[in-house]
C-alpha positions as CSV (number, residue, x, y, z in Angstrom):
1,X,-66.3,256.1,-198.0
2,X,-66.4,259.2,-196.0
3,X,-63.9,260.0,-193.3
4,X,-64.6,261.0,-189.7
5,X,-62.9,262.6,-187.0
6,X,-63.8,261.5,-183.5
7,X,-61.3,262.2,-180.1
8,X,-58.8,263.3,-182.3
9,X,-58.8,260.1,-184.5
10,X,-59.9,259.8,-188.6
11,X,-60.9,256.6,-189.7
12,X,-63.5,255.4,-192.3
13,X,-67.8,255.7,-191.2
14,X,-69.1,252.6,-192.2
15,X,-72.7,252.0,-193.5
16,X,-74.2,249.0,-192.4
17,X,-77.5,247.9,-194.1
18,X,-78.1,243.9,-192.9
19,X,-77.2,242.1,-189.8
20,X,-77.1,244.8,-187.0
21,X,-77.6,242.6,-184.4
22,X,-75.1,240.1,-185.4
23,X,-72.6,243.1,-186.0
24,X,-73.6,244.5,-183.0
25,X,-72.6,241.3,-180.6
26,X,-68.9,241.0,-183.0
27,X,-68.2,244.7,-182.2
28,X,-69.3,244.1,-178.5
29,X,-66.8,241.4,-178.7
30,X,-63.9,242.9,-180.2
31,X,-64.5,245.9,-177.7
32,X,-63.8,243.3,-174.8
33,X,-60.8,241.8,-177.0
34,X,-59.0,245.0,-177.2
35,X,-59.6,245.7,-173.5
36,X,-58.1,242.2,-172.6
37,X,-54.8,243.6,-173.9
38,X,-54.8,245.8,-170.6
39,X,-55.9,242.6,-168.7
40,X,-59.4,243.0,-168.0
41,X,-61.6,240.5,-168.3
42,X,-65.2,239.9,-169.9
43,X,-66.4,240.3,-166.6
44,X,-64.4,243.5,-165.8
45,X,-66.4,245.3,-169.2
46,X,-69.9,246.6,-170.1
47,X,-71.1,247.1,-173.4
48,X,-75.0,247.3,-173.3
49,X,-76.5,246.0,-176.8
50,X,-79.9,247.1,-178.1
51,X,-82.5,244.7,-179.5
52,X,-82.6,246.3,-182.4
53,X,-79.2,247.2,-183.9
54,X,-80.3,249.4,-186.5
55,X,-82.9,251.9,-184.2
56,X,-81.3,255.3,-183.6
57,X,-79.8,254.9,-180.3
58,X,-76.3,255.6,-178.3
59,X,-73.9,253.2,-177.9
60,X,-71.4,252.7,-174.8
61,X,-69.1,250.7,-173.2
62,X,-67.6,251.1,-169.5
63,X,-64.9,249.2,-167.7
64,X,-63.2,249.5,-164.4
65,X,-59.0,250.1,-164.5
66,X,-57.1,250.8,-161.6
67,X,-59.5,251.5,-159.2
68,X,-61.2,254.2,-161.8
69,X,-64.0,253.8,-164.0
70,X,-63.8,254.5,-167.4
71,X,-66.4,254.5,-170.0
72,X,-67.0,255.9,-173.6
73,X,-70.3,256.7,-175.6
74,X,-70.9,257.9,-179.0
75,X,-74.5,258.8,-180.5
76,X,-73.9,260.4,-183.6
77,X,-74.6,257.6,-186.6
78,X,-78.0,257.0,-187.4
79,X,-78.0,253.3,-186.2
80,X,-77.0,252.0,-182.9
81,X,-74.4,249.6,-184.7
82,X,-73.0,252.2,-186.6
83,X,-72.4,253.8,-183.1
84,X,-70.5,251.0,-181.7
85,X,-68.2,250.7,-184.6
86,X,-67.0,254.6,-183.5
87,X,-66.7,253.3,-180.2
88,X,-64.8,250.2,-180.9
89,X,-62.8,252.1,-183.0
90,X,-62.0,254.4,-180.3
91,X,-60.8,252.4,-178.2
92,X,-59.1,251.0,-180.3
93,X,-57.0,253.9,-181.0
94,X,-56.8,254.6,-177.4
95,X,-55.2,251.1,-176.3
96,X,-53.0,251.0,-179.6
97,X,-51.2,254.4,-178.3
98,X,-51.4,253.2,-174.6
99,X,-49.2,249.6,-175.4
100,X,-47.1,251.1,-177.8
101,X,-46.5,254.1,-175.6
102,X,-47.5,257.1,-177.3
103,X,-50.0,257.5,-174.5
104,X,-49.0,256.9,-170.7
105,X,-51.8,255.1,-168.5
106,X,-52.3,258.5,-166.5
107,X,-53.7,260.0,-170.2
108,X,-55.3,256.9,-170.8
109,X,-57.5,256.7,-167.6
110,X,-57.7,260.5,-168.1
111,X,-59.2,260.2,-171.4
112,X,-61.9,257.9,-170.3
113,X,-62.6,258.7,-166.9
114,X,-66.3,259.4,-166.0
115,X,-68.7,259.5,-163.3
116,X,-70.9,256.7,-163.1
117,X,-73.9,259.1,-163.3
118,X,-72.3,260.7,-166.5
119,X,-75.5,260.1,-168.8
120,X,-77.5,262.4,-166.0
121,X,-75.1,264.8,-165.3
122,X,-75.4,265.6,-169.7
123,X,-78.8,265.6,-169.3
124,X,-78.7,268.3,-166.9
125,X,-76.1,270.1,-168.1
126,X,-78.5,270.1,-171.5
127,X,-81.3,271.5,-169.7
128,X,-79.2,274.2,-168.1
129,X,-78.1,275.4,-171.6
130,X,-81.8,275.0,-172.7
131,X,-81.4,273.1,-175.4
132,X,-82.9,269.8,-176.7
133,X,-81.5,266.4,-174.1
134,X,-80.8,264.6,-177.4
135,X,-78.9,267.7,-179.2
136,X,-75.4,267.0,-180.5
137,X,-74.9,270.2,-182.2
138,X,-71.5,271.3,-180.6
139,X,-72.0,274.6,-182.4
140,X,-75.1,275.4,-180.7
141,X,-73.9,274.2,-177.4
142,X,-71.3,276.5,-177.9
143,X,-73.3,279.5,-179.0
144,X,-75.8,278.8,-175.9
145,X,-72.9,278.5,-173.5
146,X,-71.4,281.9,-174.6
147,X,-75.0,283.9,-174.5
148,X,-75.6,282.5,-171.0
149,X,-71.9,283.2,-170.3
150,X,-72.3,287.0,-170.9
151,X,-75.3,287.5,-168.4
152,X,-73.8,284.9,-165.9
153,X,-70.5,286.4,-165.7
154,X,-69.7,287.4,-161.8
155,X,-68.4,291.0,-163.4
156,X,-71.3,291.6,-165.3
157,X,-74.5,293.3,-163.5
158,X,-76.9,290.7,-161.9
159,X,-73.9,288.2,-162.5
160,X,-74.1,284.6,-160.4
161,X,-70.8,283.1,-159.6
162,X,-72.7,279.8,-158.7
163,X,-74.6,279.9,-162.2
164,X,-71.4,280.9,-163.7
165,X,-69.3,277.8,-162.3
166,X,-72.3,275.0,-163.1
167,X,-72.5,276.7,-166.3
168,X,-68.7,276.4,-167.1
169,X,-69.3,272.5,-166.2
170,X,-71.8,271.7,-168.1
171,X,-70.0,273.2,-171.1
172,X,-67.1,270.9,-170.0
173,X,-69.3,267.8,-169.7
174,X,-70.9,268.1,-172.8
175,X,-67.9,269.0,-175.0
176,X,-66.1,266.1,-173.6
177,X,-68.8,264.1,-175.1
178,X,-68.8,265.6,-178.7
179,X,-65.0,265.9,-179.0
């Protein structure tokens, strides 16, 4: 079984070949098991599910905390299932170290905090960087956002501090997403 790293946490990629939708609706629900541990409710937690577990497709889940909301996507497996194991697995991690306090609630809501427009603001920040809205190649991210990064630069000639600053958040926002 291979071994992947995602947020900072290894754990086994699983393969699932039958059953996505069932699998789909258990991981949904352990999601909002894990997430009663902090007191939330059902209610209090959204997991979209896809019809059709095994289509290529992100997964998510959101949930409000202390006034903030928080929510976490992944959309790097091949199947939408597959994509909701990494983010049940994620959060899993996440609440583990948050009870047992390796994590404070501060890093907690820190490490999941989004906008609620999140999925638009990568979109955009995508197009800004020119590349593909469905990329997830962090390397080429990376390579666009230092190119652009030389001619945008407020020292260099026909620099933009305005470009310069969206440019530096879009980087932000989409390697929040990939790391």
């Amino acid at each position: 079984m291979a071994i992947i790293k995602v947020k900072g946490y290894e754990f086994n990629v699983i393969t699932i070949k039958d059953s996505f939708h069932r699998r789909s609706l258990q991981y949904k629900n352990k999601i909002i098991s894990v997430l009663k541990n902090l007191d939330l409710t059902e209610d209090d937690v959204d997991i979209p599910l896809e019809p059709v577990g095994m289509k290529k497709a992100p997964a998510s889940a959101s949930w409000y905390l202390e006034g903030y909301y928080l929510h976490y996507s992944y959309n790097s497996d091949n199947k939408f299932v597959e994509n909701l194991y990494v983010v049940l697995k994620v959060i899993e991690f996440e609440v583990h170290a948050l009870l047992n306090k390796q994590k404070t609630m501060e890093e907690f809501i820190h490490a999941f905090s989004e906008d609620k427009d999140v999925q638009e603001q990568r979109k955009k920040a995508r197009e800004l960087l020119g590349i593909d809205e469905k990329s997830l190649d962090l390397d080429l991210i990376n390579k666009r956002y230092r190119e652009l990064a030389k001619s945008l630069h407020p020292d260099m000639p026909g620099g933009d501090l305005e470009k310069f600053k969206a440019l530096n958040r879009a980087h932000k926002i989409l390697k929040r997403e990939l790391t």
